[in-house]
LUMFI-120363 format. One record per residue (C-alpha): chain; x, y, z; residue in one letter. Coordinates in nm, 4 decimals, decimal comma. Each point is the difference from the previous one (the first is absolute). Example, Ala and Ser with C-alpha at 12.3 -4.5 7.8 and 13.67 -1.06 7.14 Angstrom:
# residues 2
<rec><cadena>A</cadena><c1>1,2300</c1><c2>-0,4500</c2><c3>0,7800</c3><residuo>A</residuo></rec>
<rec><cadena>A</cadena><c1>0,1370</c1><c2>0,3440</c2><c3>-0,0660</c3><residuo>S</residuo></rec>
***
This chain:
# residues 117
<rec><cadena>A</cadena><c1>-1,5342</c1><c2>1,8315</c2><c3>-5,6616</c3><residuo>X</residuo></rec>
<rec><cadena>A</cadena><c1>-0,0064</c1><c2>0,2464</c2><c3>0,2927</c3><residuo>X</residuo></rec>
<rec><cadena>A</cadena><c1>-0,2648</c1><c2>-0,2223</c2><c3>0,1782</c3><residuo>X</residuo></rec>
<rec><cadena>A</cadena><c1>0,2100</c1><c2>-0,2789</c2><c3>-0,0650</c3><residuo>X</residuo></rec>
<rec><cadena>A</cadena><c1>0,2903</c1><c2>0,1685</c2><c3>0,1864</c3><residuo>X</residuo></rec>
<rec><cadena>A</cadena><c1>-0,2083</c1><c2>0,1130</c2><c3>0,3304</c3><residuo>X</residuo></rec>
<rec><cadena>A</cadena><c1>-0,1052</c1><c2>-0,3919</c2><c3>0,0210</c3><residuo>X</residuo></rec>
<rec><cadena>A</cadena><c1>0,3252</c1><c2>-0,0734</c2><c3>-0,0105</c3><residuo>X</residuo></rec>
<rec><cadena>A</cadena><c1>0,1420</c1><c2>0,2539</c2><c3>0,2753</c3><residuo>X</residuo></rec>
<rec><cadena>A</cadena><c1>-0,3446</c1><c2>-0,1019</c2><c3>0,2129</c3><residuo>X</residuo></rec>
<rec><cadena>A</cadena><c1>0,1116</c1><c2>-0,3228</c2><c3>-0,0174</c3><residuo>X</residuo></rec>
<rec><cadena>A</cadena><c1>0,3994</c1><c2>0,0284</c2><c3>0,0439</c3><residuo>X</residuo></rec>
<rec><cadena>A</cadena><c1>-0,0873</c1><c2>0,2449</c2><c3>0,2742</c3><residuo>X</residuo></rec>
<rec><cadena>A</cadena><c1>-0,1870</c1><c2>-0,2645</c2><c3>0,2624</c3><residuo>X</residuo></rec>
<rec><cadena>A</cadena><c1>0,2742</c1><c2>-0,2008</c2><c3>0,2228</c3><residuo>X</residuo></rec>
<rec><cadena>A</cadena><c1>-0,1068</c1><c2>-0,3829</c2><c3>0,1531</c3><residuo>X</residuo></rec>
<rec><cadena>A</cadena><c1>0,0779</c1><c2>-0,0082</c2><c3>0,3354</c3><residuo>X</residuo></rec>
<rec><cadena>A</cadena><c1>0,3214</c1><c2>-0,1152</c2><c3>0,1247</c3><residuo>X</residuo></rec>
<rec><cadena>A</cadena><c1>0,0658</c1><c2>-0,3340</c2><c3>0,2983</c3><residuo>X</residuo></rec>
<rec><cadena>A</cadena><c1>0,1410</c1><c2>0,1947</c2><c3>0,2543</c3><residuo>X</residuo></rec>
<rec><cadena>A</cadena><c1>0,1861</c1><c2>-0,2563</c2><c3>0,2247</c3><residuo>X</residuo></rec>
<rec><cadena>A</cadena><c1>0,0264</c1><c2>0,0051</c2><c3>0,3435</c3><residuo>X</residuo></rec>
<rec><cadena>A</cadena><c1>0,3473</c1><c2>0,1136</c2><c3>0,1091</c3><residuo>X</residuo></rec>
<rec><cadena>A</cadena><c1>0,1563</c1><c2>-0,2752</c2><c3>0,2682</c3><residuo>X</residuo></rec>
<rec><cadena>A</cadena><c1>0,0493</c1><c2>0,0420</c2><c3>0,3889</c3><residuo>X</residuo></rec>
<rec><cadena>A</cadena><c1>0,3319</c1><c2>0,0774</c2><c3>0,1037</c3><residuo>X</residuo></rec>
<rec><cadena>A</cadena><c1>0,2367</c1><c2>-0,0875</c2><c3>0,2889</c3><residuo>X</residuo></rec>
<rec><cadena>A</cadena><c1>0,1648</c1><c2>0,2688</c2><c3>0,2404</c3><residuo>X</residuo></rec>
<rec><cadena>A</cadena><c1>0,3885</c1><c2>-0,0931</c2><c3>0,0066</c3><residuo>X</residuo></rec>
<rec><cadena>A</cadena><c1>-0,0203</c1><c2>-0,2150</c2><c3>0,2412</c3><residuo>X</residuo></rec>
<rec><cadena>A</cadena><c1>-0,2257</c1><c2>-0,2290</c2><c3>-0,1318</c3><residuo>X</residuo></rec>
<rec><cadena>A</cadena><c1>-0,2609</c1><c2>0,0350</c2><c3>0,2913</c3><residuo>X</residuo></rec>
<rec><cadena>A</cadena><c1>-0,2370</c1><c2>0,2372</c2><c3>-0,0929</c3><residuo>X</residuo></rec>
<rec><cadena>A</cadena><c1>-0,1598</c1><c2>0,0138</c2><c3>-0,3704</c3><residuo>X</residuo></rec>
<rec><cadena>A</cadena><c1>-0,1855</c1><c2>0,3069</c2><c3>-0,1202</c3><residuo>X</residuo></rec>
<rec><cadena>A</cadena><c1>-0,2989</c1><c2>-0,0215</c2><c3>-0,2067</c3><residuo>X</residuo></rec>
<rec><cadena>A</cadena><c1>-0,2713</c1><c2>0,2425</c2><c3>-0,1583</c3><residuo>X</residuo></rec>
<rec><cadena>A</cadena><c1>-0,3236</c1><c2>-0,0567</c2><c3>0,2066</c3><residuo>X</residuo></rec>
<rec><cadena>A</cadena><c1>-0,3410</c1><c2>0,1988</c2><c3>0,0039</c3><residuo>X</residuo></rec>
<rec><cadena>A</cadena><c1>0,0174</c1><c2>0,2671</c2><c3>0,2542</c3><residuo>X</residuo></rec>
<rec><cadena>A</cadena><c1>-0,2069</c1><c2>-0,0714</c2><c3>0,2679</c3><residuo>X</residuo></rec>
<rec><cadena>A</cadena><c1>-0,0111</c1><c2>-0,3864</c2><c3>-0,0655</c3><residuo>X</residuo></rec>
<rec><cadena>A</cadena><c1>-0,0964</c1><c2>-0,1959</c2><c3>0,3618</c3><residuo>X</residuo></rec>
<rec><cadena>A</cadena><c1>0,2445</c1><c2>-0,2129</c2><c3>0,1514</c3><residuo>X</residuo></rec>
<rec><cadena>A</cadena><c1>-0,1493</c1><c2>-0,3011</c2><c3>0,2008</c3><residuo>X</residuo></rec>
<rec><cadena>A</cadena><c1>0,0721</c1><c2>-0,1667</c2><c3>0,2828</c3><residuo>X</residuo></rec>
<rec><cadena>A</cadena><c1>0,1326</c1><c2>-0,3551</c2><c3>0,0829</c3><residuo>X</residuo></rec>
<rec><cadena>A</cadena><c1>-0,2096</c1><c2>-0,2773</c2><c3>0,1105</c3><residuo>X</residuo></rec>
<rec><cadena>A</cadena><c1>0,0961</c1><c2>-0,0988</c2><c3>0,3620</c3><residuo>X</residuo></rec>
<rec><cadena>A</cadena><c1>0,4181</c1><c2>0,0268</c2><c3>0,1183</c3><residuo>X</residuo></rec>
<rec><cadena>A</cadena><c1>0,1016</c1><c2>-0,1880</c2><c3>-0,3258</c3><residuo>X</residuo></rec>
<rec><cadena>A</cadena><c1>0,1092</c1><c2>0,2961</c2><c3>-0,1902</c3><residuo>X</residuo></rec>
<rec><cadena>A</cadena><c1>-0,0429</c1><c2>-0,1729</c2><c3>-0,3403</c3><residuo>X</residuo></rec>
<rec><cadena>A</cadena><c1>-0,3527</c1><c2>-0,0080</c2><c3>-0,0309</c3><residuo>X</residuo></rec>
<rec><cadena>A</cadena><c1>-0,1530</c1><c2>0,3330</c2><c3>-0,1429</c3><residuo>X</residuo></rec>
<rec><cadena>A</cadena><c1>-0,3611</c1><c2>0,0288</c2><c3>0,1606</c3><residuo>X</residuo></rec>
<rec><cadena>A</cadena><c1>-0,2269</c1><c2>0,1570</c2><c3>-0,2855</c3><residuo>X</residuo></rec>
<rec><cadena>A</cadena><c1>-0,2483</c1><c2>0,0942</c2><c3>0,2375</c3><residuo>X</residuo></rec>
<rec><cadena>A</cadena><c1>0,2078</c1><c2>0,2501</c2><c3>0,2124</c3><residuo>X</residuo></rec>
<rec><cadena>A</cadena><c1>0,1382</c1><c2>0,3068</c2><c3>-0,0792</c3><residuo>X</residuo></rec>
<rec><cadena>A</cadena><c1>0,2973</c1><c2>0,1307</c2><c3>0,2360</c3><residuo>X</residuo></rec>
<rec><cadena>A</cadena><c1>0,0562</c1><c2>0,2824</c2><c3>-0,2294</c3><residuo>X</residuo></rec>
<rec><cadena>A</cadena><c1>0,0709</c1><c2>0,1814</c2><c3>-0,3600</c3><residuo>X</residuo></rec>
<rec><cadena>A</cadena><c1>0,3214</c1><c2>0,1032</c2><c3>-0,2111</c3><residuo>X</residuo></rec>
<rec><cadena>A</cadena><c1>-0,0133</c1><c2>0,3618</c2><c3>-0,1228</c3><residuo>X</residuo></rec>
<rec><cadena>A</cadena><c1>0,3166</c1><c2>-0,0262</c2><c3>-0,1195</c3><residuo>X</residuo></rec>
<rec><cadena>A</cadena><c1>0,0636</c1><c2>-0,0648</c2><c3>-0,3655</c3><residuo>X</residuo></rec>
<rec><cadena>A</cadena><c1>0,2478</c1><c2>-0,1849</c2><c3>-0,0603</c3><residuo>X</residuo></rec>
<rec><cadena>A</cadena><c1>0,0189</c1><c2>-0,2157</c2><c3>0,3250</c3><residuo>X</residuo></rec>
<rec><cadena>A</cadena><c1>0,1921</c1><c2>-0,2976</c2><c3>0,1077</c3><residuo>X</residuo></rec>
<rec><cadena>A</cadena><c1>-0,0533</c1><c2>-0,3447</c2><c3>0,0564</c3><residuo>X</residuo></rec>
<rec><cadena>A</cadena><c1>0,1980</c1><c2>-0,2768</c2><c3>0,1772</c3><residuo>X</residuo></rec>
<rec><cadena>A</cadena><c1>-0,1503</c1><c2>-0,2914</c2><c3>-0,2327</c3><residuo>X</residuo></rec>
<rec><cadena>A</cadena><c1>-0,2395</c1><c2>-0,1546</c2><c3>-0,1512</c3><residuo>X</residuo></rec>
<rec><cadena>A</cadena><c1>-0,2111</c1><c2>-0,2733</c2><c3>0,0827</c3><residuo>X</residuo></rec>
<rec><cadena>A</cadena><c1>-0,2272</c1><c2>-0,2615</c2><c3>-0,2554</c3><residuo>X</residuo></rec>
<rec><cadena>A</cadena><c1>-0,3010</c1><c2>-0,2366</c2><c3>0,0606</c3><residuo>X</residuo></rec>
<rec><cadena>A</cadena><c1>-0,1165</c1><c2>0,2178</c2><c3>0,2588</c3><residuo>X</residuo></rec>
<rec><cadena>A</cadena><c1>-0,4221</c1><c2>0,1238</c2><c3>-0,0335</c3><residuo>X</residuo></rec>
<rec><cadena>A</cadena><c1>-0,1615</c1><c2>0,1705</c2><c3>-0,3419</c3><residuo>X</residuo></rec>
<rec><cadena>A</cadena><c1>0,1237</c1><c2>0,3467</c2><c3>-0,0932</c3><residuo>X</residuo></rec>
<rec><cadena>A</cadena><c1>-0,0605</c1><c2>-0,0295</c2><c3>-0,3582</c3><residuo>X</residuo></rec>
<rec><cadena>A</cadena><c1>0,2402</c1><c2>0,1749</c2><c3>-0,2935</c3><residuo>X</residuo></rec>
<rec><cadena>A</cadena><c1>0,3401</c1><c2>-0,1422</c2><c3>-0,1639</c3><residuo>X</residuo></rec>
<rec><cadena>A</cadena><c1>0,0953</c1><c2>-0,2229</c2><c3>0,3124</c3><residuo>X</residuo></rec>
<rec><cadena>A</cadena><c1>-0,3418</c1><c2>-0,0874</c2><c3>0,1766</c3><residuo>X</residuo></rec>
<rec><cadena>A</cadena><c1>0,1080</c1><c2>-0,1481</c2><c3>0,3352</c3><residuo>X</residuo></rec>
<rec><cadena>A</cadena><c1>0,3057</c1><c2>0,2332</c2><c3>0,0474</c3><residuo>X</residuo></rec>
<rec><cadena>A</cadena><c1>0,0438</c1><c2>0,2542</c2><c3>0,2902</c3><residuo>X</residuo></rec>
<rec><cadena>A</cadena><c1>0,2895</c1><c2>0,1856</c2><c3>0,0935</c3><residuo>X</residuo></rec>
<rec><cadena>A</cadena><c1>0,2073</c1><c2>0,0471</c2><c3>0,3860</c3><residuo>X</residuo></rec>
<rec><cadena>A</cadena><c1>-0,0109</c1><c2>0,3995</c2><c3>0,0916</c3><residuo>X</residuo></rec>
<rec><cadena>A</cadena><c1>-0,0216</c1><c2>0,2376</c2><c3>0,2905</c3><residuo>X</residuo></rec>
<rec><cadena>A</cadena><c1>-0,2806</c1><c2>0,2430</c2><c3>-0,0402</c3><residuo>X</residuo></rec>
<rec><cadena>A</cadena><c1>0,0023</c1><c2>0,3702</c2><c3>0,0493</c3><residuo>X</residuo></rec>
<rec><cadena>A</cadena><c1>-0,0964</c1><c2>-0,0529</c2><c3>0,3453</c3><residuo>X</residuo></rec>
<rec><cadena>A</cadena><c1>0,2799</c1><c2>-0,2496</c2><c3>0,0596</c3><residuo>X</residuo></rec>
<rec><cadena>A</cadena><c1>-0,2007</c1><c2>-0,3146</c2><c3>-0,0279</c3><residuo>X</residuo></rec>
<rec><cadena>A</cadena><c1>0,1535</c1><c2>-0,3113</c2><c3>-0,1617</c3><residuo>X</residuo></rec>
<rec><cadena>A</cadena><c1>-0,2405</c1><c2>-0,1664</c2><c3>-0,2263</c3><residuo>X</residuo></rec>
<rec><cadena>A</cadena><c1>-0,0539</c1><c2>-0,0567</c2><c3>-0,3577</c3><residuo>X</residuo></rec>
<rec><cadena>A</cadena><c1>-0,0982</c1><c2>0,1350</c2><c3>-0,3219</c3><residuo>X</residuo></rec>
<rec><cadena>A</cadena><c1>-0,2441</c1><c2>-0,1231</c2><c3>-0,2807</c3><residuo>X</residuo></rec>
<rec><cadena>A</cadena><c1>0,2085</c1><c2>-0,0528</c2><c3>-0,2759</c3><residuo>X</residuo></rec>
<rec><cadena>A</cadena><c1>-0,2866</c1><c2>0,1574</c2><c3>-0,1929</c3><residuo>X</residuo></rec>
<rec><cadena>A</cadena><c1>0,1222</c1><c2>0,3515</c2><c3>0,1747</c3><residuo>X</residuo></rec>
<rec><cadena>A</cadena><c1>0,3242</c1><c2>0,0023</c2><c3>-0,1417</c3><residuo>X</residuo></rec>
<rec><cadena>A</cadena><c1>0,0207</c1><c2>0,0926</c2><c3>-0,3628</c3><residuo>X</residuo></rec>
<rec><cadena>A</cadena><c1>0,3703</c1><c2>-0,1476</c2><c3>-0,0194</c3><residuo>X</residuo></rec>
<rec><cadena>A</cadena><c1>0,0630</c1><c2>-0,3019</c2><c3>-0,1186</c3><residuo>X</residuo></rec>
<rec><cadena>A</cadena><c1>0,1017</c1><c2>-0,1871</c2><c3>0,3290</c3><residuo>X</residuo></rec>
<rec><cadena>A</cadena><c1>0,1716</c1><c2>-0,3572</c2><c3>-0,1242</c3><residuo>X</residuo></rec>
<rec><cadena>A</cadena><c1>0,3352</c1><c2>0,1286</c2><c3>0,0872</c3><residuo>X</residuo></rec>
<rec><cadena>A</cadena><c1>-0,1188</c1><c2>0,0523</c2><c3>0,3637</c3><residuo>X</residuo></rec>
<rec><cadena>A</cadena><c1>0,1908</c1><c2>-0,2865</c2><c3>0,2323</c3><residuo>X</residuo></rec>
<rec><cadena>A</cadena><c1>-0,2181</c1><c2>-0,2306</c2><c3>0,1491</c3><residuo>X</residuo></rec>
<rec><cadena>A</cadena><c1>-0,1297</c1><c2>-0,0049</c2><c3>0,3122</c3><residuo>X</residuo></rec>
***
């Protein structure tokens, strides 16, 4: 009987993992500016030519230490980052003050409510 008890609290005592949802990106109050949770550090990347709604994956113009950070918008159908939205990269200034964009991959919030670009 005793045996039968300590299989039982071995058992009982071993938890499954929980889903842990992403929580969502928020706006500031006006509605410009929406803060999301992003790995510190992430690199923001240029834009390709004067057309500032292009992201240019092969230039960096600087990194976001900040955690959480804002973003202006969002923008789909633009090239490969992978994750939950795979074309998606999001408007920001850098630390440095460069505009750019995001991989969507670097932000751990979930980023549909971001406006458009």
């Amino acid at each position: 009987m005793l045996a039968s008890v300590g299989l039982c609290v071995g058992i009982g005592s071993v938890a499954a993992p929980s889903a842990h949802a992403a929580t969502n990106c928020a706006p500031d109050s006006d509605g410009i500016r929406w803060y999301c949770n992003n790995v510190s550090g992430a690199p923001v990347y240029g834009t390709i030519g004067n057309n500032h709604l292009y992201p240019d994956p092969s230039r960096v113009v600087g990194y976001m230490y900040s955690n959480p950070s804002w973003f202006y918008c969002k923008l789909d159908g633009q090239a490969w980052v992978g994750g939950p939205h795979p074309t998606r990269w999001l408007m920001t200034v850098a630390d440095n003050g460069q505009l750019g964009f995001m991989k969507d991959t670097a932000i751990s919030s979930e980023t549909n409510p971001v406006r458009n670009c």
